[in-house]
C-alpha positions in Angstrom: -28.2 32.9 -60.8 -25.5 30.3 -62.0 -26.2 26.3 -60.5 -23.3 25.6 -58.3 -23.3 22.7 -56.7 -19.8 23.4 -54.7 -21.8 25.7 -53.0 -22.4 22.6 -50.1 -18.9 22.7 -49.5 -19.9 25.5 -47.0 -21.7 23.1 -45.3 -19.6 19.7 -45.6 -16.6 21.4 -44.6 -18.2 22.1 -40.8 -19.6 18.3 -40.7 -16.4 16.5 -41.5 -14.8 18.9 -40.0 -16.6 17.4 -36.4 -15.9 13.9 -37.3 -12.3 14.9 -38.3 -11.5 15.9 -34.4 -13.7 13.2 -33.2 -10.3 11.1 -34.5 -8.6 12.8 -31.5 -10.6 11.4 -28.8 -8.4 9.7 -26.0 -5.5 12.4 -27.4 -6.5 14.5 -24.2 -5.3 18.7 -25.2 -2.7 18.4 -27.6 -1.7 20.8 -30.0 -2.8 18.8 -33.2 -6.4 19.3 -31.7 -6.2 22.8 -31.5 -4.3 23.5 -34.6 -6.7 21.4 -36.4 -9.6 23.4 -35.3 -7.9 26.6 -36.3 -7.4 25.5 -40.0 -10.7 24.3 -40.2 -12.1 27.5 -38.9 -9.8 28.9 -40.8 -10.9 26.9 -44.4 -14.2 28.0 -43.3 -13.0 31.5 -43.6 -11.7 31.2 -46.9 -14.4 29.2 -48.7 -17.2 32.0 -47.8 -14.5 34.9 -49.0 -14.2 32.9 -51.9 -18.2 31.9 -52.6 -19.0 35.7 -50.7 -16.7 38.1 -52.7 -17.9 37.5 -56.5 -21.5 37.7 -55.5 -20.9 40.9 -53.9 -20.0 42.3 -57.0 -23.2 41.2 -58.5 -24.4 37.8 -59.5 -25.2 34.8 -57.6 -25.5 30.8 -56.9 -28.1 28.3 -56.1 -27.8 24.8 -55.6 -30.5 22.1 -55.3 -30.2 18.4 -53.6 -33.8 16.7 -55.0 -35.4 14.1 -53.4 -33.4 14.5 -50.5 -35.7 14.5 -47.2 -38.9 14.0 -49.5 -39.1 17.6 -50.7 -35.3 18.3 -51.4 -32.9 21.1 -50.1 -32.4 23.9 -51.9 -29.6 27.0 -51.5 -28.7 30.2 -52.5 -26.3 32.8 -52.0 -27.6 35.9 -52.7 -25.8 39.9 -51.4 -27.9 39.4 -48.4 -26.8 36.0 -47.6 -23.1 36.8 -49.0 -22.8 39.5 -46.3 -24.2 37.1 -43.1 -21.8 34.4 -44.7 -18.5 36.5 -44.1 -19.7 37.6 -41.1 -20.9 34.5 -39.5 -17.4 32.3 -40.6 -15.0 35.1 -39.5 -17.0 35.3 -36.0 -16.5 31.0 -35.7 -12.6 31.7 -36.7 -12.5 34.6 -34.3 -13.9 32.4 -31.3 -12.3 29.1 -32.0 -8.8 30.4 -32.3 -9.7 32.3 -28.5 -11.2 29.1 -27.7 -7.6 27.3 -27.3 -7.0 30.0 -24.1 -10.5 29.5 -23.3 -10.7 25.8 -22.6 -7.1 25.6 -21.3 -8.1 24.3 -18.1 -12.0 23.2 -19.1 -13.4 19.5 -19.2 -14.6 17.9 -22.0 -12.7 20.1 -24.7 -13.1 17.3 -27.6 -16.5 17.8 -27.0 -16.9 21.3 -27.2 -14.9 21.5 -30.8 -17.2 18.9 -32.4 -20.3 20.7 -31.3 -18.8 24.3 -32.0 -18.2 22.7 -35.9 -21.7 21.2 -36.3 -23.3 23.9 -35.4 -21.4 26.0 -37.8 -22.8 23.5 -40.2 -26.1 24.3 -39.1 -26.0 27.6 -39.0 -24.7 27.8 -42.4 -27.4 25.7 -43.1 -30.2 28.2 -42.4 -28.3 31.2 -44.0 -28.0 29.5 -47.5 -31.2 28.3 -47.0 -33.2 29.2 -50.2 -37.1 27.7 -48.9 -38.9 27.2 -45.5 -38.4 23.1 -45.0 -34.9 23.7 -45.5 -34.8 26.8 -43.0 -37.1 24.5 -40.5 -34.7 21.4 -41.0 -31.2 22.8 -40.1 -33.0 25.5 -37.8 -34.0 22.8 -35.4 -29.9 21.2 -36.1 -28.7 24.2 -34.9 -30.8 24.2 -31.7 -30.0 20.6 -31.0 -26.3 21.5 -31.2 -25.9 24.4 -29.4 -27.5 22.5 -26.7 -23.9 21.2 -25.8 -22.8 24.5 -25.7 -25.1 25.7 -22.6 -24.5 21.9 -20.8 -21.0 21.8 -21.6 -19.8 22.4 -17.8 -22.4 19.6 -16.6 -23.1 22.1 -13.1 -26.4 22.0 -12.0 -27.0 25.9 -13.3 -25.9 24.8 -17.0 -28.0 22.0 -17.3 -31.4 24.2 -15.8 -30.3 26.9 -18.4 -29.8 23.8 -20.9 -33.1 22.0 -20.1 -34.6 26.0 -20.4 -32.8 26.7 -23.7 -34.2 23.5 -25.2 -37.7 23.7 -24.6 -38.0 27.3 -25.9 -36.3 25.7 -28.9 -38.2 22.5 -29.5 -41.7 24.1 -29.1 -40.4 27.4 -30.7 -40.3 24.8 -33.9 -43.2 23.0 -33.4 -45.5 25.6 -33.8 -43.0 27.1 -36.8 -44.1 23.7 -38.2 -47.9 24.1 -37.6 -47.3 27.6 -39.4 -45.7 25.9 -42.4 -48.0 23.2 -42.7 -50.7 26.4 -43.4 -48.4 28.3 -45.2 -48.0 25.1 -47.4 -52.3 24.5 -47.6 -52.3 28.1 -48.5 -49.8 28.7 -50.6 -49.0 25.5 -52.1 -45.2 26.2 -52.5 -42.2 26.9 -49.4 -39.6 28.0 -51.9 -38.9 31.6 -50.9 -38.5 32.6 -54.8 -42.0 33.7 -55.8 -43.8 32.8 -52.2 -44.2 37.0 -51.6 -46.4 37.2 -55.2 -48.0 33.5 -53.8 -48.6 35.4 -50.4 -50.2 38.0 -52.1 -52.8 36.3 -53.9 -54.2 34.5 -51.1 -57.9 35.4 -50.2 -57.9 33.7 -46.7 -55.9 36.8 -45.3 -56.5 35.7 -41.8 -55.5 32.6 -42.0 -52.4 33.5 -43.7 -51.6 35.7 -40.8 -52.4 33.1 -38.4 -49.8 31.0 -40.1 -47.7 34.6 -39.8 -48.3 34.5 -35.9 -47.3 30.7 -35.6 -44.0 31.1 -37.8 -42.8 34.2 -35.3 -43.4 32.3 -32.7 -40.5 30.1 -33.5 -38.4 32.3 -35.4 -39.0 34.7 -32.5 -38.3 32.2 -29.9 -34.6 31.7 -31.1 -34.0 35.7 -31.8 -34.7 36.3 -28.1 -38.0 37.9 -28.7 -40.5 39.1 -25.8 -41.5 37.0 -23.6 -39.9 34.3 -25.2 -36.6 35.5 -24.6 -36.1 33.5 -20.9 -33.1 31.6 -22.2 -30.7 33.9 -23.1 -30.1 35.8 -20.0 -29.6 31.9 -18.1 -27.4 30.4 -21.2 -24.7 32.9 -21.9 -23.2 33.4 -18.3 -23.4 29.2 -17.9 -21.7 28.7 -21.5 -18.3 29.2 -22.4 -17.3 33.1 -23.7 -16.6 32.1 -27.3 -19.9 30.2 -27.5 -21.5 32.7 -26.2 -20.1 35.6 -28.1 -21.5 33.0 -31.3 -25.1 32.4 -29.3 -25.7 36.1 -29.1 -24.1 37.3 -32.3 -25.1 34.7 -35.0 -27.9 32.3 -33.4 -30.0 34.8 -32.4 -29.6 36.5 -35.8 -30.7 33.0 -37.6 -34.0 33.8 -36.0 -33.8 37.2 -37.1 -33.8 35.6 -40.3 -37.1 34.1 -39.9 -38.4 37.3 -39.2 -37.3 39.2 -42.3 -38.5 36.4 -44.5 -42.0 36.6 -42.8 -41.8 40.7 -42.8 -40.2 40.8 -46.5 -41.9 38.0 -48.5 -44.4 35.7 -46.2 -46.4 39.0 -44.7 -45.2 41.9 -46.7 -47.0 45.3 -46.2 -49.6 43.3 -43.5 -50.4 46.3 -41.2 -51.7 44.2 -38.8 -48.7 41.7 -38.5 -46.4 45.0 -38.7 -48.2 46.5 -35.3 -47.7 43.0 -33.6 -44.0 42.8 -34.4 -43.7 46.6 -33.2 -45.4 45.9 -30.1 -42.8 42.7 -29.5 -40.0 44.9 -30.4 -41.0 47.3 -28.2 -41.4 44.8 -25.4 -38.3 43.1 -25.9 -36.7 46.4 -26.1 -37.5 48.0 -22.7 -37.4 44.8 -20.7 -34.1 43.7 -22.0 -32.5 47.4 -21.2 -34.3 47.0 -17.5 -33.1 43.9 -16.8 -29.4 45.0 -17.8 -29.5 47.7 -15.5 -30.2 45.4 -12.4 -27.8 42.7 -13.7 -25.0 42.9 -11.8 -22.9 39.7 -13.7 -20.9 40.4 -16.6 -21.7 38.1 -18.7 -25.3 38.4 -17.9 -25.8 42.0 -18.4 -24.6 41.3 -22.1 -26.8 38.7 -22.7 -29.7 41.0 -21.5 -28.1 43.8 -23.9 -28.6 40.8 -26.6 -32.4 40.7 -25.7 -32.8 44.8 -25.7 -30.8 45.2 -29.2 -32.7 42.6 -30.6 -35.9 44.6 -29.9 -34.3 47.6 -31.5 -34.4 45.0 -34.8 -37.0 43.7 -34.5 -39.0 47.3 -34.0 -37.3 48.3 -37.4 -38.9 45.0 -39.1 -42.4 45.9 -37.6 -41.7 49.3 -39.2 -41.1 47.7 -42.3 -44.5 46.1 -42.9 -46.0 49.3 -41.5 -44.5 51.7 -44.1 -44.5 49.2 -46.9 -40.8 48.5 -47.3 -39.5 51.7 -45.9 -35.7 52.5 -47.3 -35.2 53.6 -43.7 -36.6 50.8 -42.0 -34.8 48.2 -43.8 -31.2 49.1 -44.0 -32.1 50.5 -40.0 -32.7 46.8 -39.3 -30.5 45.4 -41.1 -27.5 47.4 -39.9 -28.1 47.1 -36.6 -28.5 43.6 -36.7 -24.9 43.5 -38.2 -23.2 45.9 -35.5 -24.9 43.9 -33.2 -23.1 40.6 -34.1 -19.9 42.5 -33.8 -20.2 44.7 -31.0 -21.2 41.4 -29.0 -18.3 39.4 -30.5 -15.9 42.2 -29.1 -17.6 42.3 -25.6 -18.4 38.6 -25.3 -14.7 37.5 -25.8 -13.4 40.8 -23.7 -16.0 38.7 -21.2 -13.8 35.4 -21.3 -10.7 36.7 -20.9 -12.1 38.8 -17.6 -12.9 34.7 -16.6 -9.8 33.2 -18.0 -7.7 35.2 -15.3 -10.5 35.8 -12.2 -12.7 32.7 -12.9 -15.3 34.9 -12.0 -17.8 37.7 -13.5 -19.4 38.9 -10.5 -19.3 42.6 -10.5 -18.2 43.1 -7.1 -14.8 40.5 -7.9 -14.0 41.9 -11.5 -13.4 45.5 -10.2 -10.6 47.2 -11.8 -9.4 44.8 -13.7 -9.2 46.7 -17.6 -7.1 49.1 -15.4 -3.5 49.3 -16.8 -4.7 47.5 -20.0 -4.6 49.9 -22.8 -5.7 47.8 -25.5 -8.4 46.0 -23.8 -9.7 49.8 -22.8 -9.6 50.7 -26.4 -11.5 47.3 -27.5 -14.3 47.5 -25.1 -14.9 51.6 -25.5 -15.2 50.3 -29.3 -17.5 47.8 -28.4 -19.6 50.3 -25.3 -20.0 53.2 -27.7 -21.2 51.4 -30.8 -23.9 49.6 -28.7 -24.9 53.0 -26.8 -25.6 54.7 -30.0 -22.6 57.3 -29.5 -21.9 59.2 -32.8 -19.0 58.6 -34.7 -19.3 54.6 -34.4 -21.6 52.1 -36.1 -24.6 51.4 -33.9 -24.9 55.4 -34.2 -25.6 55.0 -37.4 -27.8 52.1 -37.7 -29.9 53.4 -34.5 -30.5 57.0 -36.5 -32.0 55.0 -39.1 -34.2 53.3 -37.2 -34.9 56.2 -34.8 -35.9 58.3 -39.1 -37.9 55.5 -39.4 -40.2 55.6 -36.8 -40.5 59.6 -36.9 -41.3 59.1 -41.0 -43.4 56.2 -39.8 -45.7 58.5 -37.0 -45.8 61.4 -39.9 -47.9 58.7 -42.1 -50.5 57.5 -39.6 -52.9 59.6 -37.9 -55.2 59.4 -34.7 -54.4 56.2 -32.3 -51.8 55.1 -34.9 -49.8 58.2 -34.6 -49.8 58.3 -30.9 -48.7 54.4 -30.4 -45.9 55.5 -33.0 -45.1 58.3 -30.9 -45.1 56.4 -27.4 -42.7 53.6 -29.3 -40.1 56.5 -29.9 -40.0 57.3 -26.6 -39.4 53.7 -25.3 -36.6 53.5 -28.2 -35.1 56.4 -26.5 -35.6 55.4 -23.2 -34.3 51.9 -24.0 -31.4 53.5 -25.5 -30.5 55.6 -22.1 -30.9 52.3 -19.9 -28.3 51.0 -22.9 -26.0 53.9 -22.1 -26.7 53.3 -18.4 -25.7 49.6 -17.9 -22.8 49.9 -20.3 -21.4 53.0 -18.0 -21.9 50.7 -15.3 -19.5 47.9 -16.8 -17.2 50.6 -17.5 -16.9 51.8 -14.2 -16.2 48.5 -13.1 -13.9 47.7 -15.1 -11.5 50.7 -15.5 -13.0 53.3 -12.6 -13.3 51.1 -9.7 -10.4 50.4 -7.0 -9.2 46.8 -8.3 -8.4 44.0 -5.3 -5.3 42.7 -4.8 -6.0 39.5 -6.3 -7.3 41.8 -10.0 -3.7 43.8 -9.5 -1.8 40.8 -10.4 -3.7 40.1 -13.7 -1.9 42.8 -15.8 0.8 41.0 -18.1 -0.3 38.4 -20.7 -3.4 38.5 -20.6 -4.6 38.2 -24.2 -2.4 36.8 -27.0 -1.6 38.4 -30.1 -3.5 36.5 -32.7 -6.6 37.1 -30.5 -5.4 40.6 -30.0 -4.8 40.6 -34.0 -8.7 39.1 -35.0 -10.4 41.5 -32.2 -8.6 44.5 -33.8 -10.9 43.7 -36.7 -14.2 43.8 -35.7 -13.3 46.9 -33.2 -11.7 48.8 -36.2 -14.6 48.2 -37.6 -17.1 49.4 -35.6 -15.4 52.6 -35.4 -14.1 53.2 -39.1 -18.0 52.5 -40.4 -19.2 55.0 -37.9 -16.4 57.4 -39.6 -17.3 56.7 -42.9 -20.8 55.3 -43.2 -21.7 55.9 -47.0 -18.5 53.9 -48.2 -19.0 50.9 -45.9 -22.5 50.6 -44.5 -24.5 52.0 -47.2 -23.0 49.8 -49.9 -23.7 47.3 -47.5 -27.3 47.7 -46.9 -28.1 47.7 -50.2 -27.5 43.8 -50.8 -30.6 44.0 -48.2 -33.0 45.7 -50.0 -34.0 42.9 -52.7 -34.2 40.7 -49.9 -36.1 42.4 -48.0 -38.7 43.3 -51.1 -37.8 47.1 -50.8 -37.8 49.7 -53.4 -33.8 50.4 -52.4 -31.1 51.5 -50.0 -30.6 55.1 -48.9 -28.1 56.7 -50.5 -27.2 60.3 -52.3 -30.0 62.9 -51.3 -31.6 60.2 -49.7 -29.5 59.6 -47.0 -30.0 61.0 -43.8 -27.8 64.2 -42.2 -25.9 62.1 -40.0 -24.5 64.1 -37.8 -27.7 67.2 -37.9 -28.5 68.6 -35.0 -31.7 66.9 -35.2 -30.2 63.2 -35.3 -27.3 64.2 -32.3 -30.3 65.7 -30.2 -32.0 62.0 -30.3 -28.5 60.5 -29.3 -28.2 62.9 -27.0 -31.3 62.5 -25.2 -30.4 58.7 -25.1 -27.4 59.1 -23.1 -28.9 62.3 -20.9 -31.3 59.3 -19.8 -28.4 57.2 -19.7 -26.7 59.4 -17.5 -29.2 60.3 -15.3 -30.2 56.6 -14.9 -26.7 55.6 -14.3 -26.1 58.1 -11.0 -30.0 57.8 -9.7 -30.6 54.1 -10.1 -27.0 52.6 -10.3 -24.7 54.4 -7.8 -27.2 55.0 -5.0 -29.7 51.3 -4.9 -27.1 48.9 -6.5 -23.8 50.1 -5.5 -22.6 49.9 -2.1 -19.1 50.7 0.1 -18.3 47.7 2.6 -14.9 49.1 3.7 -12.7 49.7 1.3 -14.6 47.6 -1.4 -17.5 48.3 -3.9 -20.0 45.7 -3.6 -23.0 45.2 -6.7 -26.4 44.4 -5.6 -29.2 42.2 -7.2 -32.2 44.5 -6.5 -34.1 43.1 -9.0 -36.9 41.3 -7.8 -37.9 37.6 -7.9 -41.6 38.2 -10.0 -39.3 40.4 -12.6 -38.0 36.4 -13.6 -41.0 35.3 -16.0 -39.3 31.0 -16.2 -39.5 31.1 -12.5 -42.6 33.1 -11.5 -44.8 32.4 -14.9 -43.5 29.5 -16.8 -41.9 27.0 -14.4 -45.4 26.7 -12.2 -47.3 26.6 -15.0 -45.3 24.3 -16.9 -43.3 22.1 -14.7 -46.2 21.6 -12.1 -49.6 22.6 -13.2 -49.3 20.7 -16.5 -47.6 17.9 -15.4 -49.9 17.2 -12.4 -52.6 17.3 -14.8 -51.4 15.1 -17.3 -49.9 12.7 -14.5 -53.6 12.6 -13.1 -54.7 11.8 -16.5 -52.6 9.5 -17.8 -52.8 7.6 -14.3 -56.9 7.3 -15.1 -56.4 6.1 -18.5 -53.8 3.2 -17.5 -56.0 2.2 -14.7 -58.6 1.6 -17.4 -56.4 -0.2 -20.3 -55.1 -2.1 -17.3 -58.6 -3.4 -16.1 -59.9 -3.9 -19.6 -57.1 -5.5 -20.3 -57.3 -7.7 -17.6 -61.2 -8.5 -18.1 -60.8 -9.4 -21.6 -57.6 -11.4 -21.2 -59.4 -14.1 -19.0 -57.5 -15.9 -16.0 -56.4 -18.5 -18.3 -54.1 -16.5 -20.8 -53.0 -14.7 -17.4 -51.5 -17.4 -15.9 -49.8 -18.5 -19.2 -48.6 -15.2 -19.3 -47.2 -15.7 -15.4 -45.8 -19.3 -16.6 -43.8 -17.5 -19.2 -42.5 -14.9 -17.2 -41.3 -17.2 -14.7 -39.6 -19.5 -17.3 -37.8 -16.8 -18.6 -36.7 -15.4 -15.4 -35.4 -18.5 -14.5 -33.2 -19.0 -17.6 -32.3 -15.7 -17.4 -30.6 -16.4 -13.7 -29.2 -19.7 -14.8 -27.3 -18.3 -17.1 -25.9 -15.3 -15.6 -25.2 -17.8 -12.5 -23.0 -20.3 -14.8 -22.0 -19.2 -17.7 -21.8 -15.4 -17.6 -20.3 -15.8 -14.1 -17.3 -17.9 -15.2 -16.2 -15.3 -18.3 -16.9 -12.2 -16.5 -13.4 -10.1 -16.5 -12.6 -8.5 -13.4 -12.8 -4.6 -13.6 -9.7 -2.9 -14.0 -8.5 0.2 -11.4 -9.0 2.0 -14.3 -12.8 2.1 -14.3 -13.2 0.1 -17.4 -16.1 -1.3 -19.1 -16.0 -4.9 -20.0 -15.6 -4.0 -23.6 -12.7 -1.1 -23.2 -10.9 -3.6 -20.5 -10.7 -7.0 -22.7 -10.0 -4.6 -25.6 -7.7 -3.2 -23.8 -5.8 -6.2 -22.4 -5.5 -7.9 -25.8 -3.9 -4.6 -26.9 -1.7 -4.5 -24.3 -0.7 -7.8 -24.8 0.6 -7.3 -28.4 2.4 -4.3 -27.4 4.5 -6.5 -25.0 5.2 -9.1 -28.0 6.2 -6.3 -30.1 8.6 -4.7 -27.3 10.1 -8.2 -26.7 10.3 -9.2 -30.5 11.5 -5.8 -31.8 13.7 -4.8 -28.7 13.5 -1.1 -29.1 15.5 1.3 -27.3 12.0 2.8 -25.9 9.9 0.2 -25.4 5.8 1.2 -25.9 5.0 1.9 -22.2 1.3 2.9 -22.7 -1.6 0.9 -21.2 -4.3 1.0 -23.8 -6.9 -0.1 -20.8 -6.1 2.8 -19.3 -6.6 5.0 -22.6 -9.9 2.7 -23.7 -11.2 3.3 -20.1 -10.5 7.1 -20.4 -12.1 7.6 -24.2 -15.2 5.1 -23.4 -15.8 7.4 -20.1 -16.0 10.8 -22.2 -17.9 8.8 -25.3 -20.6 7.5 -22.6 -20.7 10.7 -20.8 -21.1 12.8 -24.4 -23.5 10.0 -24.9 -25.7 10.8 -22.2 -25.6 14.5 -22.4 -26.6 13.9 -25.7 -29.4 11.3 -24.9 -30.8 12.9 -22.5 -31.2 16.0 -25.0 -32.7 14.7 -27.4 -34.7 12.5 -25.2 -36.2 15.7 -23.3 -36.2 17.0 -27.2 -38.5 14.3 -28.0 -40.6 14.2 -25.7 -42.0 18.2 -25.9 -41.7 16.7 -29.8 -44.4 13.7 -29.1 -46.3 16.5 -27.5 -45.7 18.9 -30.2 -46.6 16.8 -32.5 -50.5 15.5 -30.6 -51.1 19.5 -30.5 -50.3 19.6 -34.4 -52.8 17.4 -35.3 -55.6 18.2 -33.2 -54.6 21.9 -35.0 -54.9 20.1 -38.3 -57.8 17.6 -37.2 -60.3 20.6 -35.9 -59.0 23.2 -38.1 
């Protein structure tokens, strides 16, 4: 692979890109906001074509910073990486230019665009990634960042689901960082080139899957994995659509990435790391599909779709260590985890601009509203089929992979293996009905269901046409791949195959029947289930008539919420009373010790001091400070903003009397100093008290690392 050190630009473009619009605070909404996002977003776009295209064709780059963070960052941009690069920058233009109609009417919009650019950055970051520090460094970035995303609207719900999202995330990477700090003892190198053949000739096998076990964990953590997956059905209905169209399509997918690194180079062909990620996926799989049946919020039965698909991917990984690279298994997983991105980019964004016109995603208030709206019927049919597995689209295809996969998988293992191989195809079927099930729900919702008359006046202008335009694209998609899938997913899959360490793609002979009776009957017993699920379970416990409206119900019950039946009293009240108790003892111990060896005499210096600064302290504020102190302005500003402001102001009247214009400069730069330093302090705090609460699970991270390291 060529050295190419433009190759950052992927990465600098996002970062200046935040500081860029951070020159447009106190600007409020204008248009040179937007439009500057757009072409940034845009640029973005461009530069990963550009970087994307020629390596697609064969070839490659790698870039190297040395001595940067002590062990340097290192990149490369491989088919693999090429393919997430296009999709990830077209899904950030896609959502920022629906972002403008999004946050029309939203707070704290400057605040939003930075954050949406650095964690593009990020993001980009952990793709291009090419060893594990650098992975770990912008992997934890991205989860600071997206933070804002989940708090942006401040209410008490985001900043639970915030508070949530960010301690999976934080201890998710601390224990990633007690697996690298094995990996490391182990191996003695994190650069992915060559760590499979290091990985390989370790003799401390359980050790090395110990630091296998410790890595999921916080790769899994950010994928939405089982039972780790308790932020994703809280953050995506509090976050805005377009960030969470990105949180479910590409963030969880950087985690996915974790997990393909451990399956394809860290743990290849471990048997015993394959059946644990099986078992996860498997999990993950069923509960998600469960919990969007009994979802009755838009927004949140998607995000639960997120958790369920990601357990279809992550089943397809566990199959890859279990069949030793398995052709099936790989481009399975690795389709599906594309689809996936796009299928939830469609229905995320379909999602916002339900809110942008009803500001509201309640089941019961959204009825009827696609009705009418031909090309927002033909988007989300795009997007409900491909995730259902219906043949002729996309996530047909990807799903019969993984479906050959685990039928090839049960033919190779006998006895106990065989029949947990066997009970797994029946929960991926079953979790594919329950798919079928709660996206025929949303459909009938949407297009079936007598609309109110408050949804009948929501049918002109409700999407415009560049959005229109970039969520033809994706849609197309989804159905022209399941049309033709050896011209565009095949070719596709096969920049996966190196990556993942497997002997190729399927292809020619190889390739499965797609549409044999044998692959239609799985897809058909999928959405029989679905069916049958749908009219048992949906439309006689959680539908109701009041009158001449449908009403949704939450039947699902309270213990079904592991945060709030599991992890909150465990975490937020067993824990901290225990700790409280003990770090009460120990201060009461420093303090008397403290006391005893001090002696009275170096005490009451100690109370002498105290007093004489005290009593300078109140002299001064009493005279001096008392005498300067500006008075506060109507405008609510600081001391700073307001004599900054004033001084301002006054040179603005000199200039009007000196230059006599014909429009004199009426602004009051208190008034805009008051109104920027308000949003900077308030970003300010949101962000403190993130990283803060980020730093604290970190100081306790950290204590548990190196006892680990201490004892181990």
């Amino acid at each position: 692979m060529a050295e190419n050190l433009w190759l950052t630009l992927l990465l600098v473009l996002p970062f200046a890109g935040a500081l860029i619009l951070c020159g447009f605070c106190g600007q409020g909404r204008g248009r040179a906001m937007y439009l500057t996002a757009d072409l940034l977003a845009a640029a973005e776009f461009a530069l990963a074509l550009f970087f994307a295209v020629p390596v697609l064709c064969g070839g490659g780059y790698t870039c190297r910073i040395k001595e940067l963070c002590g062990f340097g960052l290192s990149f490369e941009l491989d088919g693999f990486r090429a393919v997430w690069l296009i999709i990830l920058s077209f899904m950030w233009l896609t959502a920022v230019v629906f972002s403008k109609e999004y946050m029309e009417h939203h707070r704290h919009v400057l605040r939003y665009y930075c954050f949406t650019f650095l964690t593009l950055g990020a993001t980009a970051g952990v793709f291009l990634s090419a060893d594990l520090l650098t992975t770990f460094l912008f992997f934890e970035l991205m989860s600071f960042t997206s933070y804002v995303w989940v708090a942006q609207e401040e209410t008490k719900g985001a900043l639970r689901a915030a508070e949530t999202y960010l301690a999976v995330a934080v201890l998710g990477g601390l224990v990633m960082l007690m697996g690298l700090f094995l990996l490391y003892h182990l191996t003695g190198t994190l650069a992915l080139d060559g760590l499979r053949e290091a990985c390989a000739a370790v003799q401390e096998r359980g050790m090395l899957l110990a630091a296998g076990i410790l890595m999921l964990f916080g790769f899994g953590a950010k994928a939405g994995m089982f039972p780790l997956h308790i932020w994703l059905p809280k953050a995506h209905p509090v976050a805005p659509a377009p960030a969470s169209a990105l949180l479910s399509g590409v963030l969880t997918k950087a985690g996915i990435f974790g997990v393909i690194l451990l399956s394809g180079n860290i743990m290849h062909q471990e048997k015993e790391f394959g059946w644990l990620v099986l078992f996860l996926g498997a999990a993950t799989m069923l509960h998600g599909a469960v919990l969007g049946v009994f979802s009755v919020d838009l927004k949140r039965t998607l995000a639960c779709s997120s958790v369920s698909q990601i357990g279809f991917i992550l089943v397809g990984l566990g199959m890859v260590n279990l069949t030793g690279g398995n052709a099936l298994a790989v481009n399975g997983a690795f389709l599906h985890a594309v689809n996936h991105s796009l299928i939830k980019l469609v229905l995320f964004l379909l999602a916002g601009v339900v809110y942008c016109r009803l500001h509201s995603l309640d089941l019961t208030q959204i009825c009827g509203f696609g009705r009418k709206k031909p090309f927002f019927l033909a988007v989300f049919l795009c997007g409900a089929f491909a995730v259902a597995g219906m043949p002729l689209f996309s996530g047909y295809i990807s799903k019969t992979l993984l479906h050959e996969a685990i039928v090839e998988g049960g033919e190779l293992f006998a006895g106990s293996a065989g029949v947990l191989l066997s009970v797994t195809e029946w929960v991926f079927l079953v979790s594919g009905g329950l798919t079928a099930a709660y996206m025929l729900k949303l459909f009938t919702v949407l297009f079936l269901d007598e609309p109110s008359e408050r949804v009948k006046k929501c049918t002109r202008n409700y999407l415009s046409m560049p959005v229109r335009l970039l969520l033809a694209v994706p849609a197309g998609f989804l159905l022209l791949a399941g049309l033709l899938p050896d011209r565009i997913l095949l070719p596709a899959a096969e920049q996966a195959s190196a990556f993942f360490g497997a002997a190729g793609a399927v292809h020619g002979a190889g390739a499965p029947h797609w549409f044999s009776m044998e692959n239609l009957s799985g897809a058909g017993i999928s959405i029989g289930i679905g069916i049958f699920v749908y009219f048992t379970v949906v439309r006689q416990w959680l539908r109701k008539r009041d009158g001449q409206e449908t009403v949704y119900v939450n039947r699902l019950p309270a213990w079904y919420d592991l945060e709030e039946s599991v992890y909150r009293p465990l975490f937020l009240r067993l824990l901290p009373f225990l700790l409280a108790g003990a770090c009460r003892l120990a201060e009461s111990v420093v303090e008397k010790t403290a006391w005893f060896l001090s002696g009275p005499l170096l005490a009451a210096v100690c109370r002498l001091a105290d007093k004489l600064v005290a009593g300078i302290v109140w002299l001064i504020s009493g005279t001096m400070l008392s005498e300067k102190k500006p008075r506060e302005h109507l405008h609510g500003a600081g001391r700073i903003a307001y004599c900054a402001g004033r001084v301002m102001d006054d040179l603005v009247l000199l200039l009007n009397r000196t230059v006599r214009r014909k429009r004199p400069i009426q602004k009051s730069f208190v008034h805009i100093f008051a109104v920027g330093g308000r949003r900077t302090r308030r970003t300010a705090g949101l962000v403190a008290r993130s990283v803060s609460y980020g730093l604290m699970l970190a100081g306790i991270g950290l204590v548990i690392t190196m006892l680990y390291l201490l004892l181990g």
